[in-house]
C-alpha positions as CSV (number, residue, x, y, z in Angstrom):
1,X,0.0,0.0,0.0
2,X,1.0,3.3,-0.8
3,X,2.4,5.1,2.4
4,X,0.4,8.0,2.2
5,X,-2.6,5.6,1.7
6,X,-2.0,3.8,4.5
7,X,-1.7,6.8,7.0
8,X,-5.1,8.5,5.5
9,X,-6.9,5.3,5.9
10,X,-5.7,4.0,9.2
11,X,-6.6,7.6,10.9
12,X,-9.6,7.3,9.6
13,X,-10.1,4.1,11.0
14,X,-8.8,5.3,14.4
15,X,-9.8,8.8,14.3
16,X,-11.6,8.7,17.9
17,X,-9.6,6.1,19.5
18,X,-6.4,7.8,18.5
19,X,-7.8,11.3,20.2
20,X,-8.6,9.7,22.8
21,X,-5.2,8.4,23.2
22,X,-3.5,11.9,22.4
23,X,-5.5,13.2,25.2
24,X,-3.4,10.8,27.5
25,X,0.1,10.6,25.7
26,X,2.4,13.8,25.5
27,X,-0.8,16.2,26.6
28,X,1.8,18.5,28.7
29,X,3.8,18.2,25.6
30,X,1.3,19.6,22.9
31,X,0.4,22.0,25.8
32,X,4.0,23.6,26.0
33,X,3.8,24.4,21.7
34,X,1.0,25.5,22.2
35,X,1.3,28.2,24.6
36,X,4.4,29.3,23.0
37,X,2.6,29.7,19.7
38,X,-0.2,31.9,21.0
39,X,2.3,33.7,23.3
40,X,4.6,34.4,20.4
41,X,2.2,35.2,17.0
42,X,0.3,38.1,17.0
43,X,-3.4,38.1,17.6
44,X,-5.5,37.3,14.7
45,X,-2.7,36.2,12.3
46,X,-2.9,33.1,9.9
47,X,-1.9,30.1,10.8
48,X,-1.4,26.7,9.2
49,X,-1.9,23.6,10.5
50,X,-0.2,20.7,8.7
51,X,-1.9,17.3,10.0
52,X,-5.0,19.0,12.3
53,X,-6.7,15.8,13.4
54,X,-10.1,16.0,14.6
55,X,-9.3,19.4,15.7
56,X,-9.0,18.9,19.4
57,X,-7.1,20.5,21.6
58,X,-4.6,22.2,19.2
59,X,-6.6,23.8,16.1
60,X,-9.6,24.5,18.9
61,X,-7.0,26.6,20.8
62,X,-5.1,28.0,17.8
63,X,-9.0,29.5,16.4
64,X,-9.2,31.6,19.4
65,X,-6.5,33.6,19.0
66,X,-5.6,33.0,15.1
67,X,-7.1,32.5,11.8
68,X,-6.7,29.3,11.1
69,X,-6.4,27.0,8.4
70,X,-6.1,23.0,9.2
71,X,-5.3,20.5,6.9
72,X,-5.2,16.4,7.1
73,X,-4.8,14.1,4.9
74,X,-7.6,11.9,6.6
75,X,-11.4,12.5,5.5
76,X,-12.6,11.5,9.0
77,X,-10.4,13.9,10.6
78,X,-11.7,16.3,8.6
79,X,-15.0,16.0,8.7
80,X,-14.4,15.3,12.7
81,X,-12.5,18.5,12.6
82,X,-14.7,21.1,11.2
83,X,-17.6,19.6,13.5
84,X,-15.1,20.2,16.8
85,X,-14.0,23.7,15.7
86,X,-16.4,25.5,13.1
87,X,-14.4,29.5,13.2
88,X,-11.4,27.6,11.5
89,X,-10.8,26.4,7.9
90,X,-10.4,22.7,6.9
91,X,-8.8,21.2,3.9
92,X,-8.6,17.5,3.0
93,X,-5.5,17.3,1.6
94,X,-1.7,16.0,1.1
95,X,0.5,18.4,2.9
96,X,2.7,17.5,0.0
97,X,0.6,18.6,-2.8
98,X,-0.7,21.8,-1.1
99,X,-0.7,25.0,-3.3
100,X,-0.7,28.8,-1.0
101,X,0.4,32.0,-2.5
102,X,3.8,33.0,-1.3
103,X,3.4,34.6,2.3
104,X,0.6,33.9,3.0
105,X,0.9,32.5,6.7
106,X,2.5,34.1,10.0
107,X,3.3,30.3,11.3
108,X,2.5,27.2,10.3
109,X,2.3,24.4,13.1
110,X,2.8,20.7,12.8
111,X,2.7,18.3,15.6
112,X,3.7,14.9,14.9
113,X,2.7,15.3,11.5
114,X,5.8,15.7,9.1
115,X,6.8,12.2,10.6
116,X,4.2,10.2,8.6
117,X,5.4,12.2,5.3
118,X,8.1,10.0,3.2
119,X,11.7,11.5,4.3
120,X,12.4,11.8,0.6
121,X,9.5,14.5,0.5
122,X,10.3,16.6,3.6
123,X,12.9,18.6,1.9
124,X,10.5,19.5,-0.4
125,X,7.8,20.3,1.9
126,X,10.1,22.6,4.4
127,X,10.7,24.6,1.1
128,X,7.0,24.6,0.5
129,X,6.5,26.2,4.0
130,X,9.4,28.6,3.8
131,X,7.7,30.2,1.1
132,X,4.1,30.2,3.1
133,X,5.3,32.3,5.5
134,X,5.7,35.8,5.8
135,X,8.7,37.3,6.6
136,X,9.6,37.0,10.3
137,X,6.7,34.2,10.2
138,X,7.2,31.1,12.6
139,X,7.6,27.1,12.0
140,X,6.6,25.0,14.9
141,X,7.2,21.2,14.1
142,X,7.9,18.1,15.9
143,X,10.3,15.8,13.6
144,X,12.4,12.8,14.0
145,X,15.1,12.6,16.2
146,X,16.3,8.8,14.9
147,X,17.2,7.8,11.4
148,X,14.4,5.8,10.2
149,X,13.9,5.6,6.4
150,X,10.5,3.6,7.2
151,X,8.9,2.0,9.6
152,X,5.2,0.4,9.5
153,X,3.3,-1.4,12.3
154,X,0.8,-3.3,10.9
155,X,-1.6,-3.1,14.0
156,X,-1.3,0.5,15.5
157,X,-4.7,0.9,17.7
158,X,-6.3,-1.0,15.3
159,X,-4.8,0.1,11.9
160,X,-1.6,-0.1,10.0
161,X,0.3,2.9,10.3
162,X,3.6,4.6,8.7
163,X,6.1,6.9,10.2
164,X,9.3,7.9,8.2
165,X,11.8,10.2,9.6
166,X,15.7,11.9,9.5
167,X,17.9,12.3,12.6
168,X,17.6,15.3,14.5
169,X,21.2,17.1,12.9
170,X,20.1,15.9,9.9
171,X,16.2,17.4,10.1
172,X,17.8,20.7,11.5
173,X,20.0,21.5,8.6
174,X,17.4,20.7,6.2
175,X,15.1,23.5,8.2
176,X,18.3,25.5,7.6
177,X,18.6,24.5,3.8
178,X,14.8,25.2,3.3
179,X,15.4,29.0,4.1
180,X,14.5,29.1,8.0
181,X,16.3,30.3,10.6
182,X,16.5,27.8,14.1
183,X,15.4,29.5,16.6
184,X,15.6,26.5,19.1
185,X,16.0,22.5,18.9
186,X,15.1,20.5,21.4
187,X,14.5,16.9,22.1
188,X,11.9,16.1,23.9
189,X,11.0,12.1,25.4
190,X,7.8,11.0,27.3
191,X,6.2,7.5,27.4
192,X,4.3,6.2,24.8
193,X,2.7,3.1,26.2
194,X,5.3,2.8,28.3
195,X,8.1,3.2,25.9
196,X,10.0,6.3,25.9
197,X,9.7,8.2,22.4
198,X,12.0,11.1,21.7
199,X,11.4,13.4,18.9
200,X,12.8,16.7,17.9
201,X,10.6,19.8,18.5
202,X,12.0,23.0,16.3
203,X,10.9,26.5,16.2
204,X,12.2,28.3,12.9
205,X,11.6,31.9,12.0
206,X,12.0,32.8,8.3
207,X,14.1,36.1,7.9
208,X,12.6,39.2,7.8
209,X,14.5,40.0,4.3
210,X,12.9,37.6,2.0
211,X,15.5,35.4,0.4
């Protein structure tokens, strides 16, 4: 099955179950972006939302302080999504394939999104988002911090899933090589069903002279 197949299908078989579990794993986590995001980005300003889910806590959050557009590459999330928060703007979509005039977003946020995106793709996509934002405009992203090329369980609460992913020196000079300024790196680890999980969370700015 096609990777990005496999991820749109299984979240749409899991699409409650899985929030229900996000609720539980990494909440304090999600929080922290979060907060930093709405204490960092002007009131009102556009954000993006790479990989949105059903819209709960993050995008509901976001939409009271932003203009928000989520996208997910799942239908159920999607449709979940614009149920849970209605003020905010849903696409169903391929992060990949996504198509914005230059500037047009003040940050774009994605929480443990880019890691179901094929590594051969994320170049791409960073470059993608580079040109989204404005100048000065923010990235917020959790990525990889091990070198995994590909890794599918074929029973992830009940579907099979796909994760693919750089190391974290590797992910940050590709943030680098797309344009963005690092503003911080940081590895962060918590329990996943017991295991401990580490992925990279960065924050990139894009200059304020366009380049």
């Amino acid at each position: 099955m096609d990777p990005k197949q496999m991820v749109a299908q299984g979240y749409d078989q899991i699409a409650e179950k899985h929030h229900w579990w996000a609720g539980h794993t990494r909440a304090e986590e999600r929080q922290q972006y979060t907060t930093f995001i709405v204490e960092q980005v002007p009131g009102g300003a556009s954000v993006l939302e790479l990989g949105c889910g059903v819209g709960l806590p993050t995008t509901h959050t976001l939409a009271q302080h932003f203009q928000v557009t989520g996208v997910d590459i799942s239908a159920r999330h999607i449709m979940l999504a614009r149920q849970n928060v209605p003020n905010a703007t849903f696409l169903h979509a391929d992060m990949t394939a996504l198509a914005f005039p230059p500037a047009s977003f003040d940050a774009v946020v994605a929480f443990y999104s880019l890691i179901h995106v094929p590594r051969d793709e994320q170049p791409g996509l960073l470059r993608d988002i580079a040109g989204w934002l404005k100048p000065g405009g923010l990235l917020v992203a959790t990525m990889g911090a091990s070198d995994v090329a590909e890794d599918i369980q074929p029973d992830w609460m009940g579907a099979p899933m796909y994760w693919s992913h750089f190391d974290s020196p590797t992910n940050q000079r590709l943030v680098q090589e797309a344009g963005l300024q690092i503003v911080r790196a940081t590895e962060e680890t918590a329990p996943e069903d017991g295991v401990p999980i580490t992925f990279l969370w960065v924050v990139a700015q894009k200059p304020q002279e366009s380049q």
